[in-house]
LOKOLKOL-334171 format. One record per residue (C-alpha): residue number from 0; residue in three letters; x, z, y. Coordinates in pm, whole numbers. Last residue first. Example, Ala and Ser with C-alpha at 12.3 -4.5 7.8 and 13.67 -1.06 7.14 Angstrom:
residues 2
+------+------+--------+--------+--------+
| resi | resn |      X |      Z |      Y |
+------+------+--------+--------+--------+
|    1 |  ser |   1367 |    714 |   -106 |
|    0 |  ala |   1230 |    780 |   -450 |
+------+------+--------+--------+--------+
end
This chain:
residues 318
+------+------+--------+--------+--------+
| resi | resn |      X |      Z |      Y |
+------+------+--------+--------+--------+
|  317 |  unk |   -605 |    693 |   3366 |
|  316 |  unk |   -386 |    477 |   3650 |
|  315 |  unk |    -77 |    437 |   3450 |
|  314 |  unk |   -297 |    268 |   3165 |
|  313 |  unk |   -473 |     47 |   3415 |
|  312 |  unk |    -60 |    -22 |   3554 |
|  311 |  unk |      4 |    -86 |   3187 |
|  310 |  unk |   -259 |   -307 |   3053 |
|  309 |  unk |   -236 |   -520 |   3396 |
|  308 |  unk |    168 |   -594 |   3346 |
|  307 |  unk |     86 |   -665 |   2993 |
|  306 |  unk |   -146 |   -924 |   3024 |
|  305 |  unk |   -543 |   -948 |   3043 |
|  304 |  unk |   -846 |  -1118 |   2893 |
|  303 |  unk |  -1081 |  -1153 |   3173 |
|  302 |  unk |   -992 |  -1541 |   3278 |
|  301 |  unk |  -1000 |  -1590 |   2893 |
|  300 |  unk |  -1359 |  -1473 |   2818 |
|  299 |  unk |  -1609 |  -1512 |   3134 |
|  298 |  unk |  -1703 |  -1312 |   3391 |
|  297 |  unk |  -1410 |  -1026 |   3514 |
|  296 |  unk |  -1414 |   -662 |   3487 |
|  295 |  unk |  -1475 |   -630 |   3067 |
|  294 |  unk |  -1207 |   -735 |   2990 |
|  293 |  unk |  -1027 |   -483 |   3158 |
|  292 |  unk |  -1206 |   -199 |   2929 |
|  291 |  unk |  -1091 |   -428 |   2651 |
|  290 |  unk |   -733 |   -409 |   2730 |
|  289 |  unk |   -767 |    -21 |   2819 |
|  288 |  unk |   -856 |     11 |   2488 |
|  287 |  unk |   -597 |   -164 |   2320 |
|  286 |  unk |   -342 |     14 |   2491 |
|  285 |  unk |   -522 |    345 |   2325 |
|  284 |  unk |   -537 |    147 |   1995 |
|  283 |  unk |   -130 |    124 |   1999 |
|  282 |  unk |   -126 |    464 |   2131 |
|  281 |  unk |   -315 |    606 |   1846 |
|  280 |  unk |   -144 |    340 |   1549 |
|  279 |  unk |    255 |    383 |   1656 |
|  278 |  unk |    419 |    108 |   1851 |
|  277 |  unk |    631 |   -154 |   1607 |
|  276 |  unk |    583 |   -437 |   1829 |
|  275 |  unk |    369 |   -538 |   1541 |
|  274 |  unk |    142 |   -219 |   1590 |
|  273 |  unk |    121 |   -364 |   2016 |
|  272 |  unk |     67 |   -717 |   1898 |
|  271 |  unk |   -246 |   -648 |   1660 |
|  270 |  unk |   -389 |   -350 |   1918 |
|  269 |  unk |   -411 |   -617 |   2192 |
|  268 |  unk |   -564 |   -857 |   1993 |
|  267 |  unk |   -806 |   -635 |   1850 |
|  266 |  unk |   -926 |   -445 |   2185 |
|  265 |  unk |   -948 |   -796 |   2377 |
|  264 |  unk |  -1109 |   -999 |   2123 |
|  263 |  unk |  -1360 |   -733 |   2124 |
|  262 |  unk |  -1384 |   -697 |   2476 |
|  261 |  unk |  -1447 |  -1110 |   2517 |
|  260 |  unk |  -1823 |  -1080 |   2611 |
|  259 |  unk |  -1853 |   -758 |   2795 |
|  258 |  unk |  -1921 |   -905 |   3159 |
|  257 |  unk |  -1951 |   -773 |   3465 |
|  256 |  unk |  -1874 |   -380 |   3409 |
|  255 |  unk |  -1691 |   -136 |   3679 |
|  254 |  unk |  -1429 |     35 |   3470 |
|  253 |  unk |  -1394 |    361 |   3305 |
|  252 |  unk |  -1169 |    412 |   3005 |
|  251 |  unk |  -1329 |    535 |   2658 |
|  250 |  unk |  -1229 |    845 |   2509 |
|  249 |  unk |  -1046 |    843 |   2197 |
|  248 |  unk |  -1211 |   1061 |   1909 |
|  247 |  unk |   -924 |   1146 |   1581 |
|  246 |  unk |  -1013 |   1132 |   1219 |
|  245 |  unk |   -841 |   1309 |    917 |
|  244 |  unk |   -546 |   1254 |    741 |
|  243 |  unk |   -710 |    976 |    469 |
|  242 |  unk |   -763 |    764 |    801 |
|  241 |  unk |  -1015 |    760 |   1084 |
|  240 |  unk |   -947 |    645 |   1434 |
|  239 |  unk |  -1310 |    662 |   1659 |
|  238 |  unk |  -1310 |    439 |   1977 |
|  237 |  unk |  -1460 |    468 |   2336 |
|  236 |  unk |  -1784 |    596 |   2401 |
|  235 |  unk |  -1892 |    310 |   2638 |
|  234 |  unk |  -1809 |     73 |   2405 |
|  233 |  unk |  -1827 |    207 |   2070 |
|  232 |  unk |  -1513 |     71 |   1825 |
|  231 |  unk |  -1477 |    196 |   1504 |
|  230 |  unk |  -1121 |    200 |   1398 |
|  229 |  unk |  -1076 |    234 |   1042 |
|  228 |  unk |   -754 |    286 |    875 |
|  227 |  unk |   -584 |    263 |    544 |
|  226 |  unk |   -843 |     46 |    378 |
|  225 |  unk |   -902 |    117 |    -31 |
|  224 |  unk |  -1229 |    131 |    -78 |
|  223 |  unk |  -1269 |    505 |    -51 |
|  222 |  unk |  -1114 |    462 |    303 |
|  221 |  unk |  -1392 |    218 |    354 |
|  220 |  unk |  -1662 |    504 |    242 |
|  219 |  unk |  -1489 |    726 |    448 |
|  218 |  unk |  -1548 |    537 |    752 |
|  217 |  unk |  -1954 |    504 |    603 |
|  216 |  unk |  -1954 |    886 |    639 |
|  215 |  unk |  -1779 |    918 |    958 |
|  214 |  unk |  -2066 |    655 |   1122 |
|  213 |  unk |  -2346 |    943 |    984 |
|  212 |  unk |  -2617 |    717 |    763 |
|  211 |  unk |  -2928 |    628 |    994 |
|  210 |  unk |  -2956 |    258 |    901 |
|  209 |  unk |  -2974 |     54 |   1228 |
|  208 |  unk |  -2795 |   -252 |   1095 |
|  207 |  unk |  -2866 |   -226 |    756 |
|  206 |  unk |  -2682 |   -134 |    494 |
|  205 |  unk |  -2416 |   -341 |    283 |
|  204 |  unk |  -2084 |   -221 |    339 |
|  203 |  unk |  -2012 |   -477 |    597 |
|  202 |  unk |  -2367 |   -402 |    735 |
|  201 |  unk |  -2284 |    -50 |    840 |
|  200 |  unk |  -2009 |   -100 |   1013 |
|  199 |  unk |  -2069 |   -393 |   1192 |
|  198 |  unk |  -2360 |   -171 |   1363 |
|  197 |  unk |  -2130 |     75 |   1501 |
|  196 |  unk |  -1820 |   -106 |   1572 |
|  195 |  unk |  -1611 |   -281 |   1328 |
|  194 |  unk |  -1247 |   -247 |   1345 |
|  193 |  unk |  -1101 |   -286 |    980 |
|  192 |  unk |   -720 |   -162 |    916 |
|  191 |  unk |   -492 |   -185 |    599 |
|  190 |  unk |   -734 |   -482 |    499 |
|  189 |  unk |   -664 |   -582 |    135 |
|  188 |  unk |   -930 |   -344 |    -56 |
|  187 |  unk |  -1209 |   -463 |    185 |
|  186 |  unk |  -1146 |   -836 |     22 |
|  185 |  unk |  -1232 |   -721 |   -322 |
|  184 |  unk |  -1449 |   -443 |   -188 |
|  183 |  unk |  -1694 |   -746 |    -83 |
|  182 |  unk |  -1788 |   -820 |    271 |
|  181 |  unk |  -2145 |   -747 |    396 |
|  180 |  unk |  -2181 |   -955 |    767 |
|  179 |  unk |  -2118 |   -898 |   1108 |
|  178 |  unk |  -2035 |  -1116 |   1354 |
|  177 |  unk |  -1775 |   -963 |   1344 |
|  176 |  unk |  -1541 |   -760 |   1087 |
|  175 |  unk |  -1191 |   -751 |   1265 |
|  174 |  unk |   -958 |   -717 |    971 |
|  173 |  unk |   -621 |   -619 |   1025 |
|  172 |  unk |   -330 |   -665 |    794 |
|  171 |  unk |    -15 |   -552 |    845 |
|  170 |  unk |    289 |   -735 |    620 |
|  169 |  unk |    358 |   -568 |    307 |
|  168 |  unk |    397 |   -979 |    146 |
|  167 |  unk |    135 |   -927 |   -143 |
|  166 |  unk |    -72 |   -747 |    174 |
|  165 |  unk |    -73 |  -1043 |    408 |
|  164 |  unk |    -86 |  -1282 |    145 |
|  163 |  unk |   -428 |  -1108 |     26 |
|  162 |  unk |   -607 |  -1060 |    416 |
|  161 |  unk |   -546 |  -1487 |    431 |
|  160 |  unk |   -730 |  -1475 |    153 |
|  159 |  unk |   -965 |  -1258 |    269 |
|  158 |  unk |  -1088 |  -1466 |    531 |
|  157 |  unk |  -1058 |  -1786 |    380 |
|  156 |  unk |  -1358 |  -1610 |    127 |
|  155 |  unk |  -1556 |  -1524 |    389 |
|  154 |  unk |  -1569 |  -1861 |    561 |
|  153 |  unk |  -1443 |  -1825 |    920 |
|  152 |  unk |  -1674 |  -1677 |   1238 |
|  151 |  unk |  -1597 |  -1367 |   1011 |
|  150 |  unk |  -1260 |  -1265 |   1161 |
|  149 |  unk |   -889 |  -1224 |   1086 |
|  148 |  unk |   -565 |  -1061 |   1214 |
|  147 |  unk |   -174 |  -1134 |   1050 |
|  146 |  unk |     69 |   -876 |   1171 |
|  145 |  unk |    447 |   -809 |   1130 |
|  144 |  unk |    517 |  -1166 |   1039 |
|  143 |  unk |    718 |  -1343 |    784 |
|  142 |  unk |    485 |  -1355 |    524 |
|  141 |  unk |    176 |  -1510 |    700 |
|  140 |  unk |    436 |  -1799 |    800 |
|  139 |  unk |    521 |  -1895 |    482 |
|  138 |  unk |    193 |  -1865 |    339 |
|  137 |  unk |     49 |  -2114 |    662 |
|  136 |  unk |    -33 |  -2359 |    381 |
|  135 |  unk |   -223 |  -2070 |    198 |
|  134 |  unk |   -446 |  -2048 |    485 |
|  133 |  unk |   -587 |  -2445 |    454 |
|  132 |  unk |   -598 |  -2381 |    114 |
|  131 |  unk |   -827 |  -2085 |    132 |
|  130 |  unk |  -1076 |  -2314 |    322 |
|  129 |  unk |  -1166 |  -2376 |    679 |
|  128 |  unk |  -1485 |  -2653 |    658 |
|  127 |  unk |  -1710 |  -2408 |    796 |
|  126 |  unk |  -1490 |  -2350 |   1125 |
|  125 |  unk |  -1540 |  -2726 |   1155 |
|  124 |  unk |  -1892 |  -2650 |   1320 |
|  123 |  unk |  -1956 |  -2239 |   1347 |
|  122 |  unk |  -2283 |  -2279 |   1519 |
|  121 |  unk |  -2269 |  -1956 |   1730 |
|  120 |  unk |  -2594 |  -1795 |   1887 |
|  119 |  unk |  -2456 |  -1523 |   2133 |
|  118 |  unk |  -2633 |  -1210 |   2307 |
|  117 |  unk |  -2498 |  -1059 |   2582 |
|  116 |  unk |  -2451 |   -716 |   2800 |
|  115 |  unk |  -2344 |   -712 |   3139 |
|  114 |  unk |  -2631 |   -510 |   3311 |
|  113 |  unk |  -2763 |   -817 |   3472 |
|  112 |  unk |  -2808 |   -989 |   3163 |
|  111 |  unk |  -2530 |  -1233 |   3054 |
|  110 |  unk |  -2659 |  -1552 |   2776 |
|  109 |  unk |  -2382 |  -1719 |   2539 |
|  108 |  unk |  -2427 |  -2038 |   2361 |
|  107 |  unk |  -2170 |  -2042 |   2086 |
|  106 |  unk |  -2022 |  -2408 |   1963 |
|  105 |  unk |  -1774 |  -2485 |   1660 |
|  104 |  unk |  -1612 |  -2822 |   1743 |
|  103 |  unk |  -1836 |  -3089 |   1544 |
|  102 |  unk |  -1806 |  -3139 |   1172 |
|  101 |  unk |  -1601 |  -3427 |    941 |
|  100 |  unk |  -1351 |  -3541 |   1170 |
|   99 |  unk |  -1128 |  -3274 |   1124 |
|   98 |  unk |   -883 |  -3103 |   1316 |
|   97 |  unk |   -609 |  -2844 |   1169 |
|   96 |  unk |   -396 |  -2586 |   1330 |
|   95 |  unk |    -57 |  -2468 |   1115 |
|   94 |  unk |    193 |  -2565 |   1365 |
|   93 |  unk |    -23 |  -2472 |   1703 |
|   92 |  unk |    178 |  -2171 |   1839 |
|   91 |  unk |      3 |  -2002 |   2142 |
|   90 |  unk |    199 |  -2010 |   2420 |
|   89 |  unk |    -90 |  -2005 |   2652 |
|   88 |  unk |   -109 |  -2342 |   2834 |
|   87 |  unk |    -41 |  -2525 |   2525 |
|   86 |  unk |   -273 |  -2322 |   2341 |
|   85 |  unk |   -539 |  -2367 |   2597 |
|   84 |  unk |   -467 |  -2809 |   2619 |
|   83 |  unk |   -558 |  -2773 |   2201 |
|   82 |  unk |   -818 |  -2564 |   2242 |
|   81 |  unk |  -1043 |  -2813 |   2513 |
|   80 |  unk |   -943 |  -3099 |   2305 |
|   79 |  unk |  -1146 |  -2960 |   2035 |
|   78 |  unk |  -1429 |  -2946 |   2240 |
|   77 |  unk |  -1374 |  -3343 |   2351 |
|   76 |  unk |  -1397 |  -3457 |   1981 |
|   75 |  unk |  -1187 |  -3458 |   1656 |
|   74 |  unk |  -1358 |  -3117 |   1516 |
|   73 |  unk |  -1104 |  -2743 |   1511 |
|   72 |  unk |   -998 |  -2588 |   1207 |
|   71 |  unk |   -770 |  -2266 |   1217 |
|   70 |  unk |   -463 |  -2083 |   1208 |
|   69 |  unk |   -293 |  -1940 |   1530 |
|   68 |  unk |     61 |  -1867 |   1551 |
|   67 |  unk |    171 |  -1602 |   1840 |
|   66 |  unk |    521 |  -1461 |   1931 |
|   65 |  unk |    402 |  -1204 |   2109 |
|   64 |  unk |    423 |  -1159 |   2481 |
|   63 |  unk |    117 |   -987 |   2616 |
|   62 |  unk |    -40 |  -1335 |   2708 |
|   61 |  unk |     -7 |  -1419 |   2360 |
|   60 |  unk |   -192 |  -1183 |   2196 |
|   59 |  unk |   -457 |  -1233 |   2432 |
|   58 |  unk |   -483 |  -1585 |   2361 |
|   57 |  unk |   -460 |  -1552 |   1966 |
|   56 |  unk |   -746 |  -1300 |   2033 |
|   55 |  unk |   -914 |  -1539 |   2198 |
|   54 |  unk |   -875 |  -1812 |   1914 |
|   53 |  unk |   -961 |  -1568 |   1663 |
|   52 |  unk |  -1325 |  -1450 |   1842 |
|   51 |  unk |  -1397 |  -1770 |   1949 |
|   50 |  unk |  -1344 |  -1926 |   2307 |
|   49 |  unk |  -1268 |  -2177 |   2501 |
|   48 |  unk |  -1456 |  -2237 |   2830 |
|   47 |  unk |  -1789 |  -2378 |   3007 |
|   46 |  unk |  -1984 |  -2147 |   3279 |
|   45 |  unk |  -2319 |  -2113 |   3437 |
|   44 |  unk |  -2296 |  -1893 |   3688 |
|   43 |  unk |  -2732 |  -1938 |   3731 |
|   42 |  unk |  -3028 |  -1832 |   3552 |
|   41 |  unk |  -3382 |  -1934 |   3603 |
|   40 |  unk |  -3617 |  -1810 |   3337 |
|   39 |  unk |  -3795 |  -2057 |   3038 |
|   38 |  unk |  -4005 |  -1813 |   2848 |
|   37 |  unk |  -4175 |  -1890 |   2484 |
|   36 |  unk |  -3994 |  -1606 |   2314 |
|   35 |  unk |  -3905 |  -1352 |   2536 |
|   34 |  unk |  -3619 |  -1390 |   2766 |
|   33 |  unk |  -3274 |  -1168 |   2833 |
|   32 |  unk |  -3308 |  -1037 |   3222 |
|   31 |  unk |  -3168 |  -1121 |   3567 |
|   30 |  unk |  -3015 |  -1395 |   3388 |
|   29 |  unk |  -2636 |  -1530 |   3366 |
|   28 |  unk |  -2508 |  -1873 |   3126 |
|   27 |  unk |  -2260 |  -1898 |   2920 |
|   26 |  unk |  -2131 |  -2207 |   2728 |
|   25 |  unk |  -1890 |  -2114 |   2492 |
|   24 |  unk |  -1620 |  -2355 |   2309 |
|   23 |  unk |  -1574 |  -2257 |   1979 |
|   22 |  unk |  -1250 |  -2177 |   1780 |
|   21 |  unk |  -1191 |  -1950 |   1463 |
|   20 |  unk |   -930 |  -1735 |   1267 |
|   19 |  unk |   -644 |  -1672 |   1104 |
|   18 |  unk |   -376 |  -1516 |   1361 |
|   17 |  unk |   -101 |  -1489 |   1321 |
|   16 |  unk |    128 |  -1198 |   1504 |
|   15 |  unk |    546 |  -1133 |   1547 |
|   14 |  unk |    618 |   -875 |   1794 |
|   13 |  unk |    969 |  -1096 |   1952 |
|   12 |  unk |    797 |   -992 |   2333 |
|   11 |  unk |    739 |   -636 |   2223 |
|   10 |  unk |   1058 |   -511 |   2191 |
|    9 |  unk |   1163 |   -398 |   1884 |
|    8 |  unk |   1187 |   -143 |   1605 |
|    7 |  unk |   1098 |   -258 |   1224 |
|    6 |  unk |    946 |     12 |   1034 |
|    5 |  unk |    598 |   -140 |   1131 |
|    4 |  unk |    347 |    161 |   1161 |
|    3 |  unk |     28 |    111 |    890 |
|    2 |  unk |    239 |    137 |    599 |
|    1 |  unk |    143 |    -81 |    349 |
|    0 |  unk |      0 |      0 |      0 |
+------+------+--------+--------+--------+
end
């Protein structure tokens, strides 16, 4: 079983981190209010950008200065054009990124209250067609870094294959269960840490969404399962750490909210680079918090997502 603190000491900016995961292109649009079925409401801020949850955590990784390479499917069309110019722009490495002709981009149409919060509808396009094979041509890569991340915008089973080099090669593994969905102990058993947040939590073990089972008890059941950590994320409450040792609360950071979109990404990217850079788990996830807390200041995904220089004056500031 790994150890959840890389024994290798460095500086951040050589923090090795893939990334297996998914792209879409978001369209987001702001309303006063979410509608009920049969509205039409005016909204306005409309907005056009990369996105999905691996390729913005590839992003964010990057923009704190690890060496980045980002695994995934993307169509032939003007969408996947859209990730390939972001990569290039971010320093996110590209050698194991496929395109296909067979599916469209993958597309998520976002909609902002006033308040902040969202709801997305995702059609996953040539994120469907990323297999196991596709993964297992990136082995080489997968085991010579200090982190690989995943997602569930990506076939389940590519997903925990890419979970099952990590661990055959020690390297961390961190699985970021969203959108939500049950996964099987078979892959839980190869994720050293899973981040859900509350209702992620208790769907990947098979309950539903609201189902009024203490959020310790279903962290234990993980443990049980054989994950080293869990790190359940709750907004506004900050984040729960549990391992074998015991469980630790970590208050949330204030910040004036516009958009929550891309916190997610934010927290998991953010903690991926900072436990390859060899930083301990609690204030690896505490950097990681104030990353998503900052995300959460600006509209929009990748304008919000910020670098190291921001994480650590916000962190100075606490």
């Amino acid at each position: 079983m790994n150890s959840i603190e890389n024994p290798k000491s460095k500086i951040e900016n050589s923090a090795r981190v893939t990334v297996v995961g998914s792209f879409a292109v978001g369209l987001t649009l702001r309303a006063e209010r979410f509608p009920v079925k049969g509205e039409t409401l005016l909204g306005r801020d409309f907005d056009l950008g990369p996105g999905g949850k691996g390729s913005n955590q590839a992003v964010q990784a990057a923009r704190l200065g690890a060496d980045v390479e980002f695994i995934a499917r993307l169509g032939q069309d003007n969408f996947g054009a859209i990730g390939d110019a972001l990569y290039a722009a971010e320093n996110v490495g590209t050698k194991y990124l496929l395109h296909t002709d067979k599916r469209n981009t993958g597309v998520g149409f976002i909609v902002l209250d006033a308040r902040g919060d969202n709801f997305i509808i995702l059609d996953p396009g040539a994120n469907a067609l990323f297999t196991p094979a596709d993964v297992e041509h990136a082995r080489e890569r997968i085991e010579n870094s200090d982190v690989v991340i995943t997602q569930l915008e990506i076939p389940l089973e590519t997903a925990g294959h890419a979970l099952k080099l990590a661990r055959d090669a020690n390297v961390i593994s961190i699985l970021n269960p969203a959108p939500a969905t049950r996964v099987p102990p078979d892959i839980l058993k190869n994720a050293d840490i899973v981040t859900p947040n509350e209702t992620e939590l208790r769907i990947l073990l098979g309950h539903a969404p609201d189902a009024p089972i203490p959020s310790i008890d279903l962290c234990h059941a993980l443990l049980q399962l054989g994950v080293q950590t869990v790190i359940l994320t709750r907004g506004a409450q900050g984040a729960l750490v549990v391992t074998a040792g015991g469980y630790h609360v970590m208050a949330a950071m204030q910040i004036q909210v516009v958009d929550t979109t891309g916190a997610g990404d934010a927290f998991n990217g953010t903690l991926a680079t900072y436990l390859a850079s060899g930083m301990p788990l609690e204030p690896a996830t505490r950097h990681a918090i104030a990353a998503g807390a900052l995300a959460c200041a600006k509209l929009g995904v990748i304008p919000a997502l910020p670098n190291a220089a921001q994480v650590n004056e916000f962190l100075r500031g606490e």
